[in-house]
C-alpha positions as CSV (number, residue, x, y, z in Angstrom):
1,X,-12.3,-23.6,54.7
2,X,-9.2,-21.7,54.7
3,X,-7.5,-24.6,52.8
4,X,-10.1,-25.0,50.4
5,X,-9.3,-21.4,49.4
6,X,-5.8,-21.8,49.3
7,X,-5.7,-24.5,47.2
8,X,-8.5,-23.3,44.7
9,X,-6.0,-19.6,45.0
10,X,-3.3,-22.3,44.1
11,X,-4.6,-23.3,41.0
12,X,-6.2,-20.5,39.5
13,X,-2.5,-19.0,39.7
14,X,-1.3,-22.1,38.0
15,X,-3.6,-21.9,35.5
16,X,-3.1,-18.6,34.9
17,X,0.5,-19.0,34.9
18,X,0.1,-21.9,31.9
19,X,-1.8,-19.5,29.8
20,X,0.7,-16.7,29.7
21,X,3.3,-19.6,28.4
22,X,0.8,-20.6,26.1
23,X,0.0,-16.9,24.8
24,X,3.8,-16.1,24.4
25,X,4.2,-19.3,22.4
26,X,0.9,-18.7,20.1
27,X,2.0,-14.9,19.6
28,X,5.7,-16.1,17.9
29,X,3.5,-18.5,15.7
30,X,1.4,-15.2,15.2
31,X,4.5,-13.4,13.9
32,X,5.8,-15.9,11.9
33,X,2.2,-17.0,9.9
34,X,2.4,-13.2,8.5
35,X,5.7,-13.8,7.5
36,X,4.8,-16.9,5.8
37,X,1.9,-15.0,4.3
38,X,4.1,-12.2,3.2
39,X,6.2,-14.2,1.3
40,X,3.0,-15.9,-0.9
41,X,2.1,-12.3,-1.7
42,X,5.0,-12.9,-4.2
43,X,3.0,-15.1,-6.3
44,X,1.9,-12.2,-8.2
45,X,5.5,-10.6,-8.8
46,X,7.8,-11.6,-11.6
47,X,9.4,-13.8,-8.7
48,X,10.3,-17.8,-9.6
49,X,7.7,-20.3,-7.8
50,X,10.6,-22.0,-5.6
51,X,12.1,-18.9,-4.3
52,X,8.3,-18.4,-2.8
53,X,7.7,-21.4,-1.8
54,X,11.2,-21.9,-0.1
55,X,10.7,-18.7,2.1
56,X,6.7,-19.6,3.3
57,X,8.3,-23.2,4.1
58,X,10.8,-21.4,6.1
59,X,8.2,-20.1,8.0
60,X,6.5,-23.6,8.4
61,X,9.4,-25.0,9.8
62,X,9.2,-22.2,12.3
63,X,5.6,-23.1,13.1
64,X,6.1,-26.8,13.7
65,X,8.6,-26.1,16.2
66,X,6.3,-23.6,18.1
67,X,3.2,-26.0,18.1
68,X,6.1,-28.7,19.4
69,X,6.3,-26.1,22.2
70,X,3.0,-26.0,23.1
71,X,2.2,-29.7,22.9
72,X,5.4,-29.7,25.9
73,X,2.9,-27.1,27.9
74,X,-0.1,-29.1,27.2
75,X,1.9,-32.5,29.1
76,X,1.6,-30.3,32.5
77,X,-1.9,-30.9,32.5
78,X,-3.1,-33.7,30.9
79,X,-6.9,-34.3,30.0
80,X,-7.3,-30.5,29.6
81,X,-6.6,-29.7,25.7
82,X,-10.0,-28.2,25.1
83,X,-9.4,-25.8,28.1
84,X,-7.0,-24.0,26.6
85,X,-7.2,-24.5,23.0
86,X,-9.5,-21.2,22.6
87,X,-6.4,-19.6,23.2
88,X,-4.3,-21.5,20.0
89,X,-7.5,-21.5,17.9
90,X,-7.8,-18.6,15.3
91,X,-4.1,-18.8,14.6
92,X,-4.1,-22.2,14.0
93,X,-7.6,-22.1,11.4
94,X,-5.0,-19.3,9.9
95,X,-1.8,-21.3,9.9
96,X,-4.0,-24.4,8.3
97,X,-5.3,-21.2,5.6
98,X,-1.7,-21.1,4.5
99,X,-0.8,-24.3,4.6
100,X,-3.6,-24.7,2.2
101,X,-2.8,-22.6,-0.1
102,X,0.9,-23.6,-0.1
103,X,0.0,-26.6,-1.1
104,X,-2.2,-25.8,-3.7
105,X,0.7,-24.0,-5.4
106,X,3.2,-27.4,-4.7
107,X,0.7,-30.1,-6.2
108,X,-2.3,-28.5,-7.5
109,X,-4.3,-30.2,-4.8
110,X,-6.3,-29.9,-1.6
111,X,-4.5,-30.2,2.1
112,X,-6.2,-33.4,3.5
113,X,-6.6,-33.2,7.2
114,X,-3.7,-35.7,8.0
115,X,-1.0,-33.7,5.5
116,X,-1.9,-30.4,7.5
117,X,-1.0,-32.5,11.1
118,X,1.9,-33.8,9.5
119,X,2.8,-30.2,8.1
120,X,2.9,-29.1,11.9
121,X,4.4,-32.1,13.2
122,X,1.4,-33.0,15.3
123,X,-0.4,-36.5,15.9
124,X,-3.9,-37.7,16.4
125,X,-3.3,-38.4,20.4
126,X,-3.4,-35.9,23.1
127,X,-1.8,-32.9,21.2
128,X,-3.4,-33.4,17.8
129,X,-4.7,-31.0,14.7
130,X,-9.1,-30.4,15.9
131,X,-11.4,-31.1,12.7
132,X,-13.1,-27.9,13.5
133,X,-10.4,-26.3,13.1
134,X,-8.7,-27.9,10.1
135,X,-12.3,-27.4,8.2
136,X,-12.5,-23.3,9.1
137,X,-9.0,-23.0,8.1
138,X,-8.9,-24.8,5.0
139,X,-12.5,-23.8,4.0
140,X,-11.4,-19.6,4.2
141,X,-9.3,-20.1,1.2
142,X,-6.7,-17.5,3.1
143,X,-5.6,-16.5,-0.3
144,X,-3.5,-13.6,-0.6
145,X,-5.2,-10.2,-2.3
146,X,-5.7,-10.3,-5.3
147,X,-3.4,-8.6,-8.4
148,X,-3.3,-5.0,-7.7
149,X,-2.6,-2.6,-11.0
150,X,-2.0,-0.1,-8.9
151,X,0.9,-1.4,-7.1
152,X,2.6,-2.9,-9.8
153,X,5.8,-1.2,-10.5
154,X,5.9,-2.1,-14.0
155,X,3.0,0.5,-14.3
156,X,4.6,3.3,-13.2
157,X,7.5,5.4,-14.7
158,X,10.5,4.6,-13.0
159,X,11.2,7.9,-11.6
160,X,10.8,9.8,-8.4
161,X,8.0,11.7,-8.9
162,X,5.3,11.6,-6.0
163,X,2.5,11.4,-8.6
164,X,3.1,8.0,-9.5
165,X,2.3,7.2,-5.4
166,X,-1.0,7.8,-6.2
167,X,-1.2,6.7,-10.4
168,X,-0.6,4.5,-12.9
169,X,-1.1,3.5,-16.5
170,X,-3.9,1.1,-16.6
171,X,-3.7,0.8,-20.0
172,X,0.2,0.0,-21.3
173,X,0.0,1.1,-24.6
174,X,-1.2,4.7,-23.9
175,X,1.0,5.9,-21.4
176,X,-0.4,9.6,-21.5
177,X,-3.1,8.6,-19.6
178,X,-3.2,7.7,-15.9
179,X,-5.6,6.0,-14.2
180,X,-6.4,7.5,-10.7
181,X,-6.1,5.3,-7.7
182,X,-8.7,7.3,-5.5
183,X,-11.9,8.3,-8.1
184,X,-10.7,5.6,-11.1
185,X,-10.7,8.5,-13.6
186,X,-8.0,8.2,-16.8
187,X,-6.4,11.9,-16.9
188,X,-4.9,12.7,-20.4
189,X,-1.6,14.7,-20.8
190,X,1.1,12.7,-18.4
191,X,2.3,13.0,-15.0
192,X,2.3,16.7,-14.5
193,X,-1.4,17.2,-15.4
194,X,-2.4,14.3,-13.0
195,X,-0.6,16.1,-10.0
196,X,-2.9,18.7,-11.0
197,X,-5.8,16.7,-10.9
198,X,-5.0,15.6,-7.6
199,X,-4.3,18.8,-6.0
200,X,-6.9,20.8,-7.6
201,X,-5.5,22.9,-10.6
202,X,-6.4,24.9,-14.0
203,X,-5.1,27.2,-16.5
204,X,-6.3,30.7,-17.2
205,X,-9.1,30.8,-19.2
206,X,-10.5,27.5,-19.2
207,X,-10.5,24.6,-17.5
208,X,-7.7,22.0,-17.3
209,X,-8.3,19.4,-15.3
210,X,-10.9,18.4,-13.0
211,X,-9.9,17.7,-8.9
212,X,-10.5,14.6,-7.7
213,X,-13.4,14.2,-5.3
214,X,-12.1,11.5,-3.6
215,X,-8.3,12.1,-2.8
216,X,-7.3,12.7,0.5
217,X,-6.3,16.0,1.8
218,X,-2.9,14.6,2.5
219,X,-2.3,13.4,-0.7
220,X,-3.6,16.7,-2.5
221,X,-1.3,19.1,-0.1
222,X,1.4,17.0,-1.0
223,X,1.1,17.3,-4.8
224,X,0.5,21.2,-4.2
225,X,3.7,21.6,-2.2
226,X,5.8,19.5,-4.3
227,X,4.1,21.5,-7.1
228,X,5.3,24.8,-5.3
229,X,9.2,23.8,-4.5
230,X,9.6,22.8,-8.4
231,X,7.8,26.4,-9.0
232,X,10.0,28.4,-6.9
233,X,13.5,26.2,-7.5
234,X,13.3,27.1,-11.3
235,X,12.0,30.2,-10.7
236,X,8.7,29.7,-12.5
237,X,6.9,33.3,-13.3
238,X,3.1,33.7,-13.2
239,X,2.9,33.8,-16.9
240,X,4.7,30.5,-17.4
241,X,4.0,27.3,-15.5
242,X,7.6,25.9,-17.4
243,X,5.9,22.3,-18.1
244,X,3.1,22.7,-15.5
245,X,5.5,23.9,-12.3
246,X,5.9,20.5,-11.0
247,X,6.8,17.8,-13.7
248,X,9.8,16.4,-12.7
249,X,13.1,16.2,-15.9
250,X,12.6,12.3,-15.4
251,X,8.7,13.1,-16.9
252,X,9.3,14.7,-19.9
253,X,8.4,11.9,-22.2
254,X,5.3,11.0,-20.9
255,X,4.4,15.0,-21.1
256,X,5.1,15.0,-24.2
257,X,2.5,12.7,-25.3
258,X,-0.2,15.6,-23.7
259,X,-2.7,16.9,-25.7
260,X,-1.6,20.5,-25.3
261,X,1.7,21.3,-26.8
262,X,4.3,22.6,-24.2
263,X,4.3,26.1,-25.8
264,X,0.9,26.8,-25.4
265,X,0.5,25.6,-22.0
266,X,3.8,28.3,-21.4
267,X,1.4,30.5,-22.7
268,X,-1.2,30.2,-19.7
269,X,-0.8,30.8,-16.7
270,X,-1.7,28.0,-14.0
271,X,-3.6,28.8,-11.1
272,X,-3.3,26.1,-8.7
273,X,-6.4,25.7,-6.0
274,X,-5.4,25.4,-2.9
275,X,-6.9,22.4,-0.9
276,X,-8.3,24.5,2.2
277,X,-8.9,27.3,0.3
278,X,-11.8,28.0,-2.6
279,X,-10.3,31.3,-4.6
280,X,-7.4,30.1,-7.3
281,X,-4.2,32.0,-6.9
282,X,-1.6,32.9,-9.2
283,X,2.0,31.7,-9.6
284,X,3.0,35.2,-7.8
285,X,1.0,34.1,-4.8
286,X,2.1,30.8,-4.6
287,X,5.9,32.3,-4.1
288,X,4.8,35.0,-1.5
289,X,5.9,34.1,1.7
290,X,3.1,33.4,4.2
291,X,3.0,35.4,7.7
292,X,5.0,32.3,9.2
293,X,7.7,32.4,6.9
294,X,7.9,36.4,7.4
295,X,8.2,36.3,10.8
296,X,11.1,32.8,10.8
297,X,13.1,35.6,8.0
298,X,12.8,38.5,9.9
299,X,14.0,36.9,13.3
300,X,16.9,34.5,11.3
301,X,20.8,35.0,11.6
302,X,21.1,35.9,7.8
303,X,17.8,38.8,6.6
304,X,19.7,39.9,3.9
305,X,17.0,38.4,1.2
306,X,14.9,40.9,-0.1
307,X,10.8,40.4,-0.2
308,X,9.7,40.3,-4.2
309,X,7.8,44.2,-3.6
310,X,10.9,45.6,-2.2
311,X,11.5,47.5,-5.2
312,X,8.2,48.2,-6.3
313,X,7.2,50.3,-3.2
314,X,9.4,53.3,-2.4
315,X,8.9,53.7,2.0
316,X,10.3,56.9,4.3
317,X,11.2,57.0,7.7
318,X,7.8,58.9,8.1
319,X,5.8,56.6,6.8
320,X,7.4,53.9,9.5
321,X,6.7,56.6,12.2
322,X,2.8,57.0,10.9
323,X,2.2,53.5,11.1
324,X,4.1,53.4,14.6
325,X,2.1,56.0,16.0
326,X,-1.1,54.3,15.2
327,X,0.3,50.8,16.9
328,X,0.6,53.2,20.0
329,X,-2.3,54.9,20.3
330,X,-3.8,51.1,19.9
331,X,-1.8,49.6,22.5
332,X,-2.8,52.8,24.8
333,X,-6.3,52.4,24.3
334,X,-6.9,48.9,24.1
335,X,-7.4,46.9,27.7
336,X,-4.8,44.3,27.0
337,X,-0.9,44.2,28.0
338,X,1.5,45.9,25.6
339,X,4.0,43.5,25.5
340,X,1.4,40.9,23.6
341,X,2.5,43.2,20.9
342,X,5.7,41.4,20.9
343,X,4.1,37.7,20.8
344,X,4.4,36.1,17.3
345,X,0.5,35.3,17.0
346,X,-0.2,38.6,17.0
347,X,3.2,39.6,14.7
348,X,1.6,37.0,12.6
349,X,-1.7,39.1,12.5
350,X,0.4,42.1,11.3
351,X,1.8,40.3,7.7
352,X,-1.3,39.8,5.8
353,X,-2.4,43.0,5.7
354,X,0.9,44.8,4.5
355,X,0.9,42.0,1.8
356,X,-2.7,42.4,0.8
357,X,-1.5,46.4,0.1
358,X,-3.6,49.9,0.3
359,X,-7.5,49.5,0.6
360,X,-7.8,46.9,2.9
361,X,-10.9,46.8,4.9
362,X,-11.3,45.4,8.4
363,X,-13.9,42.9,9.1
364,X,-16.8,44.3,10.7
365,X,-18.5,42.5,14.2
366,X,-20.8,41.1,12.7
367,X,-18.4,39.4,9.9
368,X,-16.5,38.4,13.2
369,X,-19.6,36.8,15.4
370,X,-21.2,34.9,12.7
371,X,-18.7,34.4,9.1
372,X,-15.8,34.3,9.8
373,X,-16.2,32.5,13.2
374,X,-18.1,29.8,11.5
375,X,-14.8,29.5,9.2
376,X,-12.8,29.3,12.1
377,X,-14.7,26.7,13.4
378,X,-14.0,24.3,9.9
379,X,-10.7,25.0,10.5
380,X,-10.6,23.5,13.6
381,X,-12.2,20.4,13.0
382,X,-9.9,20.5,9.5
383,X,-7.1,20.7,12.2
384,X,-8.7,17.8,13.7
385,X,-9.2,15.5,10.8
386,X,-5.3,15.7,10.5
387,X,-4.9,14.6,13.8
388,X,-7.4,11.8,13.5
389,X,-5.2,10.3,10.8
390,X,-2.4,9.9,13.2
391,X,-5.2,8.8,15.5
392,X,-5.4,5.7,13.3
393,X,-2.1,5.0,11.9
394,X,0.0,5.4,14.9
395,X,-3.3,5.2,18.1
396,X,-3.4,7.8,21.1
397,X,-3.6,8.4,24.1
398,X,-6.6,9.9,25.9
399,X,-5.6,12.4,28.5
400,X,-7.6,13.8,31.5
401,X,-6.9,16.7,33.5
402,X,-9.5,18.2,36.5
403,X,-9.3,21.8,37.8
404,X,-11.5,24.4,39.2
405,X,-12.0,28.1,37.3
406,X,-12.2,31.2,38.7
407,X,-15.5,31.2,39.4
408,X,-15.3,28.0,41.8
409,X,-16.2,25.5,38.9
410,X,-15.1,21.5,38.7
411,X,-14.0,21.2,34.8
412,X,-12.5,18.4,33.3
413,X,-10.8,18.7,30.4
414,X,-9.7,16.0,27.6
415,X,-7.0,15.9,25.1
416,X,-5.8,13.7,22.5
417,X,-2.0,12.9,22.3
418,X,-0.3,11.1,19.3
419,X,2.5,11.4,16.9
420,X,0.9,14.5,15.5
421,X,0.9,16.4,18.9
422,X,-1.8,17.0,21.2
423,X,-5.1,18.2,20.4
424,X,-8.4,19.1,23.2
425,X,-11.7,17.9,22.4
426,X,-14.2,18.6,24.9
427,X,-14.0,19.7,28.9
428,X,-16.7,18.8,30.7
429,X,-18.3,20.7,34.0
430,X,-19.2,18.2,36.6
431,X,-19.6,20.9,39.6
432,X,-23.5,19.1,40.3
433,X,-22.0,16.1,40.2
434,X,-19.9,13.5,42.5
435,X,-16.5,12.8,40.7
436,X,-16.7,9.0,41.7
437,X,-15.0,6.4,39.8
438,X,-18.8,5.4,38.3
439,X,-19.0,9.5,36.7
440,X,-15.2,9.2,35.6
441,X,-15.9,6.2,33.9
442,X,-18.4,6.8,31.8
443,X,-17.0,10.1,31.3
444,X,-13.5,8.3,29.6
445,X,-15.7,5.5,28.1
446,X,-17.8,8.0,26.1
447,X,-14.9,10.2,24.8
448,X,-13.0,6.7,23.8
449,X,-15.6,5.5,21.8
450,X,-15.7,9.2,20.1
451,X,-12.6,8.9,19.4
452,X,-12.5,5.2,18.7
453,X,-11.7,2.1,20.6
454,X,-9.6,0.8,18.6
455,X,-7.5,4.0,18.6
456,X,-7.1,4.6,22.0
457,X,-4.2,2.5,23.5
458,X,-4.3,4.6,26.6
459,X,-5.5,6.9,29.0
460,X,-3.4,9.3,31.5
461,X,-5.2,11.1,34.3
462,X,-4.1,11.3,38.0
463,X,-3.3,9.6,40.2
464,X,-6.4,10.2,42.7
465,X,-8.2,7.3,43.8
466,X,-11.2,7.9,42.3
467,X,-9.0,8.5,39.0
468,X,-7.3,5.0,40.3
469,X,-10.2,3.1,40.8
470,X,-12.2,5.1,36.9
471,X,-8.7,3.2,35.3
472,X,-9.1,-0.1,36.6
473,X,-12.8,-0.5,35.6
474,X,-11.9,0.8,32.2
475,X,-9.5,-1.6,31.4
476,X,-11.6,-4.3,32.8
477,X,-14.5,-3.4,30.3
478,X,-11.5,-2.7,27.3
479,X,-8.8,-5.2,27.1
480,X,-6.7,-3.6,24.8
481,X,-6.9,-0.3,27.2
482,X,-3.8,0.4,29.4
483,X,-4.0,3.1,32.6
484,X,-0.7,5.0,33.1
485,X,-1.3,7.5,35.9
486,X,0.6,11.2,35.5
487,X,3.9,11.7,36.0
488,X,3.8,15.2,37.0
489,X,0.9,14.8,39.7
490,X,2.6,11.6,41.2
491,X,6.0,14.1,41.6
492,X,3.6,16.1,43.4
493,X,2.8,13.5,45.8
494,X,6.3,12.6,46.5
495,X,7.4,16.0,47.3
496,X,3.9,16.4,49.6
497,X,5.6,13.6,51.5
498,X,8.9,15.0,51.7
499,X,7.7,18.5,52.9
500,X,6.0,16.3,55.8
501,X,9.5,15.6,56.7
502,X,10.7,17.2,60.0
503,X,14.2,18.1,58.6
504,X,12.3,19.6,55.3
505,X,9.2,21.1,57.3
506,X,11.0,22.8,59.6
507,X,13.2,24.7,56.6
508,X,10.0,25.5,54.8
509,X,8.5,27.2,58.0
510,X,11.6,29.6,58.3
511,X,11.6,30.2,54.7
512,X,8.1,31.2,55.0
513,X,9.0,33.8,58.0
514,X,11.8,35.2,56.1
515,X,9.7,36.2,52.9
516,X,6.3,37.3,55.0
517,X,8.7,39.7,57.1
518,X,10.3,40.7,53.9
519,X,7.1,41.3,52.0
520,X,5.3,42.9,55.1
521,X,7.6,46.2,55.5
522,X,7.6,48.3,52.9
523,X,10.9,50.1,53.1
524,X,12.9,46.9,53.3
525,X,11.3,45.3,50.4
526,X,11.9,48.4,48.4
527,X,15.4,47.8,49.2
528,X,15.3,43.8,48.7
529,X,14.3,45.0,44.9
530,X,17.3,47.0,44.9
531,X,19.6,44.9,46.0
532,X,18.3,42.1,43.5
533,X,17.8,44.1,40.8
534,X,14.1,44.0,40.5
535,X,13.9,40.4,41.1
536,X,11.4,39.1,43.7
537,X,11.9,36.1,46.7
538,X,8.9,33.6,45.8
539,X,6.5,33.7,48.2
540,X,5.3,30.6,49.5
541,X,1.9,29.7,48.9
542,X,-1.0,26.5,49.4
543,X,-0.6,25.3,45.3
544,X,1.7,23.1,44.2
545,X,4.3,21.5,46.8
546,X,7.0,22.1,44.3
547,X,6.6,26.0,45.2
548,X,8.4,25.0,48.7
549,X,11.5,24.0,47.1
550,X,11.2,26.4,44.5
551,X,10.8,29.1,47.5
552,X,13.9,27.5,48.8
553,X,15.9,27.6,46.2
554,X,15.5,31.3,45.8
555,X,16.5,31.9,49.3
556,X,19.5,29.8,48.8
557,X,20.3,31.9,45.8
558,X,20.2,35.3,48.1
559,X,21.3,34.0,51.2
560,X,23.8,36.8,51.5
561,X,20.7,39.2,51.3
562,X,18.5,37.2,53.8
563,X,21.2,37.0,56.6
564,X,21.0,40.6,56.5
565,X,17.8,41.0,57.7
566,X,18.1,37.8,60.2
């Protein structure tokens, strides 16, 4: 029996062994079928047929040699071409797409089923071309997109203007209007009135152009900063936009063709809508600094610009005091620490009121508890849409953290990590429950498919066995999943082991004697302060096993002050 199981072991190895040479092989064909197709998106660029042709042939050539491979891996096991040929299949129905198509632009006709073998250098005997196969693939038509306006260069004013990303002149004999690639609507007037358009903007008194409904939030803050920098680099006033604060020297032609004459839009003055924001502000506004930039000026090497109201408002050295004597009595009564008064979120609190000037009233609790927390609340998930871009361009990784509150209670908590940075989405109290790999499971499962599956190319957690075990099912039920376990948490193990050590356990014990004696007599832990200038010896406590060495570390750095009391 033991044989039989050996030898059926033996094989399944074999055969998996056979497939991964097969996969590796498929996967270069992979590669080089998009680079084939790639080079037929040229068809509808000014580029000669033959040059085309010449670099998708290329390709071919590439792709014969590759299926040569796999007919070489097929000889090992003769008899069994339909076992493996799921794994060739849909890139072969697409290589067959674009052989089609290639040869529809060569000869004007179809790819008959013996051309396409020969294409591939493949014959009707063991390793040959399936019918199936050649019928799906040549049936799809795996034509290449069709002609995109909106990409053509030769649409676009050849500038560098980030408007034309996201424009273009759909009709070439009137260039002052552009066609908008998000909602489809022509905006009259050139370049500078469509960056309006797309990051919501007007004129005083009436309106100038509509926002679009459909353009991404990315795409509108874009246009608004860029909008911004051209305002504040030619030091654009609020009672003239100087050519809509934002149309680059490369656009002036096309402005020119607007239907507003340049002096009467310098006339106006253009509020620009910001895209998170409802109230239009003024060109003044846009060239306040925010809180954050307040803060980066007042803390850099070189303060020696002055804000725009520093010589509009006259301050003593009482009024500074005033205002200082109120922070006190706040930080005296108030039942938080007083050096939070020296954290930038709150110094970021501080700005917006000075700028806002006299009169400015304080929300009141119940503007706090229902308003303006549901506001806060759209921020976050604005905050989150943001990350959920990243989510989908670049994927993420779904992390997992378990820890118990004050109040004795099993949370787990989940975060998001990607390009953008991470982000937490939900924690989860499972204190009624078992935290078995079956929980844990669906636990991850559910948050990956609210998230995504197709964005989530991994999951951290740690590395406890019930964690261990949660990973493996997942990536059973979701191929593309990987498990990593954390880094930090399997450090934490290895140093558990080493404080196991004899030679380590017995140097943590005396380290432990020296600090409890120290910390257990008053008079020579006032003097242990003394001598260390306020500094305490770590204690040693049951958290993590990096405290031990940590504990150690600080003993070794007064030794001189721990011999004395030995």
């Amino acid at each position: 029996m033991d044989a039989q199981f050996e030898s059926f072991r033996a094989q399944l190895d074999g055969s998996s062994a056979l497939r991964d040479r097969i996969r590796a092989v498929v996967s270069e064909a992979e590669s080089a079928s998009r680079a084939a197709t790639a080079a037929l998106l040229l068809v509808h660029q000014p580029v000669p047929l033959a040059d085309v042709l010449g670099k998708a042939n290329a390709q071919v050539e590439v792709i014969k040699g590759l299926y040569s491979q796999l007919a070489e891996i097929l000889k090992e096991c003769p008899g069994q071409y339909y076992r493996y040929h799921g794994d060739w299949r849909t890139e072969t129905q697409t290589v067959v797409s674009m052989l089609a198509f290639t040869h529809w632009l060569e000869t004007g006709g179809l790819l008959t089923h013996a051309e396409a073998q020969e294409k591939l250098g493949l014959s009707s005997g063991e390793f040959g071309l399936d019918v199936e196969d050649y019928l799906t693939g040549g049936g799809n038509g795996h034509e290449p997109p069709p002609y995109d306006p909106s990409n053509d260069p030769k649409r676009k004013a050849n500038s560098g203007d980030p408007g034309w990303k996201y424009g273009y002149w759909h009709d070439m004999d009137r260039r002052d209007r552009i066609r908008c690639k998000f909602c489809g609507k022509d905006i009259h007037g050139g370049i500078a009135r469509f960056k309006r358009h797309l990051a919501g903007a007007s004129t005083k008194g009436k309106k100038n152009s509509t926002k679009c409904k459909k353009v991404p939030e990315a795409a509108s803050k874009e246009m608004l900063e860029f909008m911004r920098a051209y305002a504040s680099k030619h030091n654009v006033t609020g009672e003239s936009d100087q050519d809509n604060a934002g149309a680059a020297h490369d656009d002036e032609e096309e402005d020119a063709a607007a239907t507003q004459t340049v002096a009467k839009r310098k006339a106006e003055t253009v509020l620009i809508e910001s895209p998170t924001q409802k109230t239009s502000r003024t060109i003044a506004g846009m060239l306040r600094k925010s809180p954050e930039e307040v803060i980066e000026l007042r803390h850099s090497k070189d303060p020696s610009q002055a804000a725009l109201n520093v010589g509009c408002f006259k301050r003593t050295s009482g009024d500074k005091d005033r205002v200082d004597d109120h922070w006190a009595d706040f930080s005296l009564l108030m039942p938080f620490p007083s050096m939070l008064l020296d954290q930038e979120p709150l110094r970021l609190h501080w700005s917006p009121p000075g700028q806002y000037g006299p009169g400015y009233i304080p929300p009141t609790i119940h503007s706090l508890r229902l308003p303006l927390l549901a506001k806060s609340k759209k921020k976050t998930h604005a905050l989150r849409d943001k990350h959920e871009l990243a989510w989908q361009e670049y994927g993420c990784t779904l992390m997992s953290d378990g820890w118990t509150d004050g109040r004795t209670k099993h949370l787990v908590n989940f975060l998001v990590n990607s390009p953008a940075g991470t982000f937490f989405i939900d924690s989860v109290n499972i204190s009624s429950l078992v935290a078995n790999k079956e929980l844990l499971v669906d636990l991850l499962e559910k948050k990956i498919n609210d998230i995504g599956r197709d964005y989530v190319v991994q999951i951290c957690t740690d590395n406890g066995a019930n964690y261990k075990a949660a990973g493996r099912l997942l990536m059973e039920r979701i191929p593309t999943l990987w498990w990593t376990p954390c880094a930090a948490h399997c450090l934490n193990l290895m140093l558990g082991s080493i404080c196991k050590l004899k030679q380590f356990s017995e140097c943590i014990a005396d380290g432990k004697r020296v600090t409890t004696f120290i910390y257990m007599h008053t008079k020579i832990l006032d003097e242990m302060r003394v001598k260390t200038n306020g500094k305490e010896l770590v204690r040693a406590g049951a958290t993590r096993f990096a405290t031990n060495f940590l504990n150690l570390q600080s003993l070794h750095k007064h030794s001189k002050l721990s011999k004395n009391y030995l």
